[in-house]
KESE-398777 format. One record per residue (C-alpha): residue in one letter; x, y, z. Coordinates in steps of 0.05 Angstrom, whole numbers, padded with zeros to 5 digits, always signed. Example, Ala and Ser with C-alpha at 12.3 -4.5 7.8 and 13.67 -1.06 7.14 Angstrom:
A+00246-00090+00156;S+00273-00021+00143;
***
This chain:
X+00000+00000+00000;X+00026+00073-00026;X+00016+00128+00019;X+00009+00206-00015;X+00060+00253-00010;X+00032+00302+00035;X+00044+00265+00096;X+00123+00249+00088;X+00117+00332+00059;X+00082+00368+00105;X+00139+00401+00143;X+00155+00434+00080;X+00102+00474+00081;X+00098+00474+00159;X+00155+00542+00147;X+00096+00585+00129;X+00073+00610+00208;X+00134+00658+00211;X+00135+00682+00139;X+00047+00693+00135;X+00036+00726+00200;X+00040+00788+00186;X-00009+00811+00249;X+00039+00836+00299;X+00070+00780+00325;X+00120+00777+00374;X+00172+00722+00365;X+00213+00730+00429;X+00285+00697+00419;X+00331+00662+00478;X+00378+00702+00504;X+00424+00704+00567;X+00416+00755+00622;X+00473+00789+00644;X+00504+00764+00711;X+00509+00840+00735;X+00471+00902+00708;X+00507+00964+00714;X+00475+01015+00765;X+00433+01075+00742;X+00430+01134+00767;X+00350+01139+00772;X+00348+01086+00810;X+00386+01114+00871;X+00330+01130+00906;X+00311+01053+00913;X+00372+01025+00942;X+00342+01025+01020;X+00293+00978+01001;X+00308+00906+01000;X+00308+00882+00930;X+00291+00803+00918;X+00345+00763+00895;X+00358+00762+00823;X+00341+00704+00775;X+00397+00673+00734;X+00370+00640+00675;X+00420+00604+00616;X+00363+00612+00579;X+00296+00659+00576;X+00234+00632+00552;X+00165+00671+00554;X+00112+00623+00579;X+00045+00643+00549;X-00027+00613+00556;X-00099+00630+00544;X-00142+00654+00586;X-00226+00662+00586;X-00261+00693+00639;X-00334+00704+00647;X-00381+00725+00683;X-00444+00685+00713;X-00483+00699+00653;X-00424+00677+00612;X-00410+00731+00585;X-00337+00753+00564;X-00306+00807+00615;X-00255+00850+00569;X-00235+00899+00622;X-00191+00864+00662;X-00113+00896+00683;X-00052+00853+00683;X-00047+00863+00757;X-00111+00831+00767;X-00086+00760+00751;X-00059+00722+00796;X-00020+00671+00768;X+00010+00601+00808;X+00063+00555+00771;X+00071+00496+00826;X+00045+00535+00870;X+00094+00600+00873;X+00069+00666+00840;X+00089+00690+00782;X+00093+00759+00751;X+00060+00771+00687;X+00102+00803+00636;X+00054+00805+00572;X-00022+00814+00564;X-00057+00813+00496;X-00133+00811+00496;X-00173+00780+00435;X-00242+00813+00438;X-00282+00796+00365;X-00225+00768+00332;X-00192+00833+00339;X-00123+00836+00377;X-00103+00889+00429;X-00043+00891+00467;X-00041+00910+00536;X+00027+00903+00557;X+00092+00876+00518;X+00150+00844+00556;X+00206+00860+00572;X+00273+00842+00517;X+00323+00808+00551;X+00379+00821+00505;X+00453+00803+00502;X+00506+00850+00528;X+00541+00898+00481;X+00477+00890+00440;X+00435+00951+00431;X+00365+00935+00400;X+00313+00994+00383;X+00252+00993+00432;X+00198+00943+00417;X+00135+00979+00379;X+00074+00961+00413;X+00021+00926+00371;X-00054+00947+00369;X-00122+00924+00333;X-00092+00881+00294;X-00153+00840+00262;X-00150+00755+00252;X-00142+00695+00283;X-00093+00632+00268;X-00133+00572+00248;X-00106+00506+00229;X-00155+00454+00196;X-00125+00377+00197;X-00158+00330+00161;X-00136+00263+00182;X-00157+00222+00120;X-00118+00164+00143;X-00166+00147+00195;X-00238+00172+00168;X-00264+00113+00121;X-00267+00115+00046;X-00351+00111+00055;X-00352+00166+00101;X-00314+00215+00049;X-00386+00250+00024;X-00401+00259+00097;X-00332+00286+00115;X-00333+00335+00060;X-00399+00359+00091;X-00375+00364+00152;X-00313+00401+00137;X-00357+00459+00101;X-00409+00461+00159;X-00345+00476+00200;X-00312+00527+00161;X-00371+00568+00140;X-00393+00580+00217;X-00323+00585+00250;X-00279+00623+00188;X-00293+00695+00181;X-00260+00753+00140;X-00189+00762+00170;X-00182+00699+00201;X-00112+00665+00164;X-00120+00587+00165;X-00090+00537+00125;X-00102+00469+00106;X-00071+00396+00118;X-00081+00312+00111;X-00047+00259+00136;X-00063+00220+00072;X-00096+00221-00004;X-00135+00278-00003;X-00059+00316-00011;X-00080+00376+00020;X-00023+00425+00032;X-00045+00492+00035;X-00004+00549+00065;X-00029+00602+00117;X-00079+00639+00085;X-00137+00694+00077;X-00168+00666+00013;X-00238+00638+00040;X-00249+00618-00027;X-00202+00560-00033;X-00247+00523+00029;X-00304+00483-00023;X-00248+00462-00069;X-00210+00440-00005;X-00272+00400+00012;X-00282+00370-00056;X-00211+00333-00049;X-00223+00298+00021;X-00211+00231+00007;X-00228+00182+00060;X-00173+00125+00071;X-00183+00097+00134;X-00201+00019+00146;X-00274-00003+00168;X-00285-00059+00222;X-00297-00112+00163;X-00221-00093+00138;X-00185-00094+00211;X-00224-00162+00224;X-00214-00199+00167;X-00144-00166+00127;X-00102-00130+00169;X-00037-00173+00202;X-00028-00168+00273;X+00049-00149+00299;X+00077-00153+00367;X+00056-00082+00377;X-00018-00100+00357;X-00039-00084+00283;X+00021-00052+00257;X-00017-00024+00207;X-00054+00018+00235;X+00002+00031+00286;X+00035+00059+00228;X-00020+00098+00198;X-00039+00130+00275;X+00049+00151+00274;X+00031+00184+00200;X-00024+00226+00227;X+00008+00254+00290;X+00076+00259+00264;X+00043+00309+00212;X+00005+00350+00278;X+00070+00348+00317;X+00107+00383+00260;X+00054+00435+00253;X+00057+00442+00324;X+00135+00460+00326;X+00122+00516+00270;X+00070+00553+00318;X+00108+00542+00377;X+00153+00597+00337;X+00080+00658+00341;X+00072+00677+00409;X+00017+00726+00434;X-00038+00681+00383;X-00081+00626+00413;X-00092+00572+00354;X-00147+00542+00341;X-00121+00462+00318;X-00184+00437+00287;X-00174+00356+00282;X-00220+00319+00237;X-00209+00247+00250;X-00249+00179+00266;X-00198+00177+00331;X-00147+00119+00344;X-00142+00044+00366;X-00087+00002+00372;X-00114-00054+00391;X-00190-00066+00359;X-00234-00122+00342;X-00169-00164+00387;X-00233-00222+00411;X-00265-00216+00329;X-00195-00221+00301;X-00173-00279+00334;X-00224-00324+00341;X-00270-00309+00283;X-00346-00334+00269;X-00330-00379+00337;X-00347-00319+00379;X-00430-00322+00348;X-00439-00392+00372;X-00467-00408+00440;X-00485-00345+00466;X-00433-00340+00519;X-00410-00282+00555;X-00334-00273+00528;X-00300-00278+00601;X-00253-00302+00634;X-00296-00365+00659;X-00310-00367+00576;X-00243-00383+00560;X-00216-00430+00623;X-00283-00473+00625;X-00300-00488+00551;X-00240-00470+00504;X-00178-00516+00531;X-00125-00503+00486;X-00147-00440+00449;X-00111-00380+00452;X-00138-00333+00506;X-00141-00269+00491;X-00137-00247+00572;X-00069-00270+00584;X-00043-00235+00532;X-00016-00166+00555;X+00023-00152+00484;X-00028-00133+00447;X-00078-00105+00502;X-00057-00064+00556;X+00017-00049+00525;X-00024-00022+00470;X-00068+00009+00506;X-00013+00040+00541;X+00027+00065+00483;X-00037+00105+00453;X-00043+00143+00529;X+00031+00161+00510;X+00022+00183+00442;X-00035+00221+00454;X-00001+00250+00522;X+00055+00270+00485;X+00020+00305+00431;X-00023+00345+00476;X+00039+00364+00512;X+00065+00403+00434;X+00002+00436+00435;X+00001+00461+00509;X+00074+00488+00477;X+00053+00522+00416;X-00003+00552+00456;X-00058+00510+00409;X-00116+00481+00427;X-00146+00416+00392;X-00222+00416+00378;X-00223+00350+00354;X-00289+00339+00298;X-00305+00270+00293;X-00351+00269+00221;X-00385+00202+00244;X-00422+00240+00282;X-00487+00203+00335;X-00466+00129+00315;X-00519+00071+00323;X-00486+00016+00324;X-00447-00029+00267;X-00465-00033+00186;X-00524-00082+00181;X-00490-00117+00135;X-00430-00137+00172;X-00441-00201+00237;X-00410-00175+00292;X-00414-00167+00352;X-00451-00103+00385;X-00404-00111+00447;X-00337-00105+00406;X-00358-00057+00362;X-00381-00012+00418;X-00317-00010+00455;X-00281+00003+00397;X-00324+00067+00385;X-00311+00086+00461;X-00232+00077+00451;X-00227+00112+00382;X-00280+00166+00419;X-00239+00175+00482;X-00175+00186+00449;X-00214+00247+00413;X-00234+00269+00478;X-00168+00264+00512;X-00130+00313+00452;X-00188+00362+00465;X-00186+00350+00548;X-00117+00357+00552;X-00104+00418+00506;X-00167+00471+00535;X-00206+00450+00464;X-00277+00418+00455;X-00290+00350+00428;X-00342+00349+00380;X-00360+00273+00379;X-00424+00234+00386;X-00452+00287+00361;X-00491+00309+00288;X-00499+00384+00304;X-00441+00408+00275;X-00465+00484+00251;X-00472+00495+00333;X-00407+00460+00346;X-00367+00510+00299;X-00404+00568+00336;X-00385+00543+00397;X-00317+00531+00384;X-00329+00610+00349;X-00356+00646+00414;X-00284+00609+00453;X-00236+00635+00401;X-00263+00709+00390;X-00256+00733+00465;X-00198+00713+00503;X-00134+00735+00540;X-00066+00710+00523;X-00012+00724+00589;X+00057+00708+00589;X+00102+00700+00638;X+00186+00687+00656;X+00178+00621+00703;X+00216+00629+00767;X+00233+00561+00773;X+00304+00551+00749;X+00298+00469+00752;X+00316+00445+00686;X+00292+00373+00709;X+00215+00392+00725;X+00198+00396+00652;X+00125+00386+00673;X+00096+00457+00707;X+00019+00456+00743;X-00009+00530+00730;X-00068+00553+00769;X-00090+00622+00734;X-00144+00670+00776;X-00170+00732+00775;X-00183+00794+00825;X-00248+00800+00825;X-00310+00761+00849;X-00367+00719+00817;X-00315+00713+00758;X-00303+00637+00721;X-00235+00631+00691;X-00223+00575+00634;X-00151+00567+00627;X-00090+00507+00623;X-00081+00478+00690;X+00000+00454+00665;X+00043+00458+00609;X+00108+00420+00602;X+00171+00443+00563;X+00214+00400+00506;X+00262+00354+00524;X+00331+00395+00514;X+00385+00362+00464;X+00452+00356+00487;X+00511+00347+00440;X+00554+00295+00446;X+00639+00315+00450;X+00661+00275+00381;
***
């Protein structure tokens, strides 16, 4: 089996977040503070009071995150001060350095950071950035794992989506994990959606072809192993390019059927033999009536290690987003599902738990990354205004973590605010990349 291009291509286009944004970003480069800051002569008058003890950091990296508040009627409170959050990272407070508030899909800064520049390097003063219009939108289409019947539905989908969440000066672009070879760089053009839509090409395998085709590997069904690696490899390289816009929440919309690694394990190895009788498939099942066939229960390969490894894939990817500052809102185009195709014998018991796993890991990405999980689910025109109403009207605050630990790579945040009566949607962690270190040849 051939796979298309666009997956083993897609970081080419990935480059485009730095070049397109043309909004007012604020990229904010590493840099080294000084170990001593020469004294100035304002600052005289401040020398009787104690001063806390400097930070030292090899390396300085803003730590931004977004931030809705409401009030008990739910609606969006666009007044607030910088001083008026109160922000916790394992507990100790932390100053915030950088405000931006989102009101309409229009951008307003309300404080910039401070540059932390090398010495001997003189760098002209940042220039504050105000109503700047847009929004950063990523649509992924994981064609690898919606299936080839469901591609008229899909296509549907994707339109309902996009015509109720992308508006004039929103810049979006456009990937697959598979066929439908969509590559399509940031963007303004809302014209290019329907003949985006019209090349969604489902690709994914239905129960019939993971039951009765697909080869099972150590790893469980290294097939679709393989296809679930294509799909987030793709995300996780789109990821790294955002991690590069700071000041932006971005909106990750992931179309996708969700992911298994282990399905149909009780269908695939035993066959029409699981229709006859009637009996429960337990434990008892197997050590009371099937001697020296294989069970299925004291095999820990292919269940829980499975199980295990999609927890860490889908951990890991949540932890990119919760980098780049990107929540999923993860679409599953299946939408309310029944129950199994008529036309296919299987068993209502398999084929629901392999809904809830493929479900659940949709759920998790969303969960785990402040998004919405639109699954289980056929009204998707209210979905995208949902998923609207949480991406006009927001806060983005940054701050310089105190915590100079390089080993605690994994940071809780507890964000409040000031003022009473007040609910506050925001990340409750956010974990930092794994640092390289180069080896002396």
């Amino acid at each position: 089996m051939t796979f298309p291009k666009s997956a083993r291509t897609a970081g080419r286009w990935l480059g485009f977040v730095v070049f397109a944004i043309s909004v007012g970003v604020v990229v904010h480069a590493q840099a080294r503070q000084p170990p001593e800051q020469p004294e100035q002569p304002e600052a005289s008058e401040q020398t009787d009071t104690a001063a806390p003890e400097p930070i030292f950091r090899a390396g300085i990296t803003l730590v931004t995150t977004d931030v809705i508040v409401r009030d008990s009627d739910g609606t969006f409170i666009p007044n607030l001060a910088p001083e008026e959050f109160i922000v916790k990272e394992d507990g100790v407070p932390q100053e915030v350095v950088s405000l931006v508030l989102v009101q309409g899909g229009r951008v307003f800064n309300q404080l910039s950071p401070p540059q932390f520049v090398q010495e001997g390097i003189i760098l002209p003063p940042t220039r504050r950035t105000s109503d700047v219009a847009g929004r950063i939108i990523i649509l992924f289409v994981d064609d690898l794992h919606l299936q080839t019947n469901l591609t008229p539905k899909a296509r549907q989908v994707f339109l309902k989506i996009t015509d109720n969440l992308i508006h004039e000066g929103d810049l979006f672009g456009i990937v697959s994990s598979g066929p439908s070879s969509l590559s399509i760089d940031m963007t303004y053009d809302r014209s290019i959606i329907p003949d985006a839509a019209e090349r969604i090409t489902g690709d994914g395998f239905s129960p019939q072809e993971i039951i009765q085709t697909l080869s099972t590997g150590s790893q469980g069904l290294t097939e679709l192993r393989f296809r679930s690696h294509q799909a987030m490899k793709t995300v996780y390289q789109t990821l790294r390019n955002l991690e590069q816009v700071q000041n932006r929440r971005k909106v990750f919309i992931y179309m996708s059927s969700g992911y298994d690694y282990n399905p149909f394990q009780l269908e695939r190895t035993f066959g029409s033999r699981l229709f006859l009788g009637g009996r429960s498939l337990d434990q008892g099942f197997f050590d009371e009536d099937q001697g020296p066939l294989l069970n299925p229960f004291d095999d820990p390969g292919q269940a829980a290690f499975a199980d295990t490894d999609l927890i860490t894939d889908v951990a890991e990817l949540a932890k990119a987003a919760n980098r780049a500052n990107a929540s999923f809102y993860t679409v599953d185009p299946r939408g309310l599902v029944a129950g199994p195709d008529l036309d296919f014998n299987i068993r209502a018991e398999g084929f629901n738990q392999y809904l809830f796993r493929t479900q659940n890991s949709l759920r998790h990405l969303a969960y785990l990354t402040g998004g919405r999980a639109i699954v289980n689910r056929n009204d998707f025109e209210d979905a995208a205004r949902e998923i609207d109403a949480e991406t006009s009207d927001y806060y983005v605050l940054g701050f310089y973590t105190n915590n100079p630990d390089p080993t605690r790579r994994t940071r809780r945040l507890e964000i409040t605010v000031d003022r009473e009566d007040l609910d506050v949607q925001s990340r409750t962690s956010y974990t930092f990349a794994r640092q390289t270190v180069d080896v002396p040849q």
